[in-house]
C-alpha positions in Angstrom: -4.7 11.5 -76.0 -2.5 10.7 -73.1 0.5 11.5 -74.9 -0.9 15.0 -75.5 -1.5 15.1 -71.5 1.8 13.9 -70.6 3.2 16.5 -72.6 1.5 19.3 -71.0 1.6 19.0 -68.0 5.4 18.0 -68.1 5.5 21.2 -69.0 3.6 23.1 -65.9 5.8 19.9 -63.6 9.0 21.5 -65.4 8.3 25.1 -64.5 7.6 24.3 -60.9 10.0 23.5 -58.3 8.3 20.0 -56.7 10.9 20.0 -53.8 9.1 23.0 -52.2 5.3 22.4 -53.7 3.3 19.7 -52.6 1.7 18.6 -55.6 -1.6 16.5 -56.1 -2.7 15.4 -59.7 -5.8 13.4 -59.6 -8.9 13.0 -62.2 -10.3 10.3 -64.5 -7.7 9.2 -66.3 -9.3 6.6 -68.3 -6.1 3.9 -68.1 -6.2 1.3 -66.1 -4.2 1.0 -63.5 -4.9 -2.1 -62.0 -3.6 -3.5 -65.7 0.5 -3.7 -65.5 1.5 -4.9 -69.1 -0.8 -1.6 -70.7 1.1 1.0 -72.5 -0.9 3.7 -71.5 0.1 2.5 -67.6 3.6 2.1 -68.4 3.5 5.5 -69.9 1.8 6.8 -66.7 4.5 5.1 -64.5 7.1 6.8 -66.3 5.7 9.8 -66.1 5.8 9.2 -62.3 8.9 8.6 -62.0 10.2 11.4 -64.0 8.4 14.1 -61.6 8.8 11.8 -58.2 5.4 10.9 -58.1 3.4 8.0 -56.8 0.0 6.9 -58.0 -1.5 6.0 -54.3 -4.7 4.0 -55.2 -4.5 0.3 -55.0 -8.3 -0.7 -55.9 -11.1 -0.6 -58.7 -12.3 2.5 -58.7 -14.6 1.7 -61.9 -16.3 -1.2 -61.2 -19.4 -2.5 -63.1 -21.1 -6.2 -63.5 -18.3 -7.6 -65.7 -14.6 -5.9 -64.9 -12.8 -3.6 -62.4 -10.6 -0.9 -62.9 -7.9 1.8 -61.5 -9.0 4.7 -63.9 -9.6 7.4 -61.4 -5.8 8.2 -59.8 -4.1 10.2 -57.6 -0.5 11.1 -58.4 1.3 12.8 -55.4 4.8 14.0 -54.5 4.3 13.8 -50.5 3.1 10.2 -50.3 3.0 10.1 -46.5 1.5 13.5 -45.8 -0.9 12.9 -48.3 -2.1 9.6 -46.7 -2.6 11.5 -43.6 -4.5 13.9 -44.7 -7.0 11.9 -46.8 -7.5 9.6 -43.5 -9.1 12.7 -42.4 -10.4 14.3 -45.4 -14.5 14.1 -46.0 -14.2 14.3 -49.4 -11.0 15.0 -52.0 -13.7 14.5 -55.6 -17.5 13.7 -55.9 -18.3 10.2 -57.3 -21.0 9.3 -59.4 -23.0 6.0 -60.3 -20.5 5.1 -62.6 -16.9 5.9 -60.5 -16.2 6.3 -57.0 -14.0 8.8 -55.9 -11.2 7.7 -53.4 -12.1 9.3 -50.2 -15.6 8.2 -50.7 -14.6 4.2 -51.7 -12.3 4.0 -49.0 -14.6 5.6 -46.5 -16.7 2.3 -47.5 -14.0 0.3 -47.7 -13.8 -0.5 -51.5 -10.3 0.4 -52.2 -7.2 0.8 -50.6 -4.4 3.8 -50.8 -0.9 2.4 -51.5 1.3 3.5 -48.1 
């Protein structure tokens, strides 16, 4: 339940102070992104906004024969430093048949990171 998510990890967010802690938040989040009239997205950006953070992919990262998706995010509070770092970075998460992760789509060129 995202709601249940949120909720917890507003929690953690509240306790820390994010103005001195860079802070990356990335997984499987299994709501697409890529669709901006969801809930579940809308409830993701505010979220974001309430902790400062921006989701920085841009493309599918769940694509199969029929439909693409942004499930697999990356929520940071350093947008620029974190760009920099994953230009360099080999690998942030491992992918599998089904998802790619981000350093390893982009690294092939199948999705972009929001600058």
């Amino acid at each position: 339940n995202i709601e249940d998510f949120i909720k917890v990890l507003s929690l953690i967010l509240n306790k820390t102070n994010l103005d001195k802690v860079e802070t990356i938040i990335l997984g499987d989040f299994n709501v697409d992104y890529s669709a901006k009239q969801n809930p579940l997205r809308r409830r993701m950006d505010e979220f974001a906004f309430l902790f400062n953070l921006t989701q920085i992919i841009s493309e599918p990262t769940n694509v199969t024969e029929t439909s693409k998706s942004i499930i697999d995010l990356i929520l940071v509070n350093n947008n620029h430093k974190i760009v920099q770092r994953m230009k360099s970075a080999n690998e942030v998460c491992k992918g599998d048949k089904k998802h790619t992760s981000a350093p390893e789509a982009r690294a092939n060129n199948n999705i972009g990171i929001t600058r």
